[in-house]
C-alpha positions in Angstrom: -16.2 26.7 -12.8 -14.3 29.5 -10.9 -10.8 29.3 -10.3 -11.4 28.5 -6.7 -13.6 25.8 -6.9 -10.6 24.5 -9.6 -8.2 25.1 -6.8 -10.3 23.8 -3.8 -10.7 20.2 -6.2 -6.7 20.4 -6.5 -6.3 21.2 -2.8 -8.7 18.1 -1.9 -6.7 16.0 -4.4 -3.0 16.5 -3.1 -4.6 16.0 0.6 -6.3 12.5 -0.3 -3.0 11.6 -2.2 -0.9 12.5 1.1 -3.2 10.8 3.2 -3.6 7.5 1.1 0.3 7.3 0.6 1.4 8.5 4.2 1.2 5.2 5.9 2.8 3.6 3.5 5.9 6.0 3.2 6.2 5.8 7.2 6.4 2.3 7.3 8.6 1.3 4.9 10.9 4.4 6.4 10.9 3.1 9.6 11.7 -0.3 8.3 14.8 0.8 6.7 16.3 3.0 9.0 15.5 -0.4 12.0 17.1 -2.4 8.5 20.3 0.5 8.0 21.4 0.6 12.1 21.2 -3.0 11.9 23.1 -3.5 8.6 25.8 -0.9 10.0 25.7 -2.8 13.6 26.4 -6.1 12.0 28.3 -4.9 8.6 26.1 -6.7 6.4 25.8 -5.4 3.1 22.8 -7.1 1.3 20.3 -5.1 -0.6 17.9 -7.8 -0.2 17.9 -7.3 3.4 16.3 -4.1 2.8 13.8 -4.8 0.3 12.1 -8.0 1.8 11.1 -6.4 4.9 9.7 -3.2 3.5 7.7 -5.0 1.0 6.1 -7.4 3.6 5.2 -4.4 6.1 3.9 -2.7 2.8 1.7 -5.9 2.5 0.5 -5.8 5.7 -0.2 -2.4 6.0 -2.2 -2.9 2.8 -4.4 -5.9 4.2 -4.8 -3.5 7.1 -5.8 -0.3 6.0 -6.6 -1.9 2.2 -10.9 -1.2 3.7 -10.2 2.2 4.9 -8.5 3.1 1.4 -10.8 2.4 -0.7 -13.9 3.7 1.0 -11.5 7.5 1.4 -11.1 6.8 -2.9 -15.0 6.0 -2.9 -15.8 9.1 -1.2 -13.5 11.2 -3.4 -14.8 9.9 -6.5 -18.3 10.8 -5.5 -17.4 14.2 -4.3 -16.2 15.0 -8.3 -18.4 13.0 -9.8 -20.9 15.4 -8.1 -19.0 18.5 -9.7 -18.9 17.2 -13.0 -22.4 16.3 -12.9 -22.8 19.9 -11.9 -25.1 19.2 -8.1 
């Protein structure tokens, strides 16, 4: 195995990472910040606030995309399976 098939595996693995976590991460970042202007609009100080709401858009953006996930971690087993095999 050449050193750029090594880096073309790590290349494809940070991008699958980054494209598996991204929805997730924007979500629950646009949840907090709606959650922060409201908690400094209102002066509520409640750390629950926060973490209730990101956890059930993280749910639901799991029962959403939860298909598409695992057929993109599917595909990207087969693809090393197939270079460790050696095809």
């Amino acid at each position: 195995m050449t050193e750029l098939q090594v880096l073309d595996i790590m290349y494809q693995t940070f991008q699958t990472a980054v494209r598996l976590t991204m929805p997730f991460l924007l979500t629950s970042m646009v949840v907090g910040v709606v959650i922060a202007i409201f908690q400094a609009a209102t002066q509520i100080n409640e750390q629950t606030l926060t973490f209730v709401p990101k956890f059930l858009t993280i749910l639901v953006v799991m029962g959403l995309l939860g298909s598409t996930i695992l057929a993109t971690l599917q595909d990207f087993l087969r693809n090393m399976m197939t270079l460790i095999i050696g095809g």
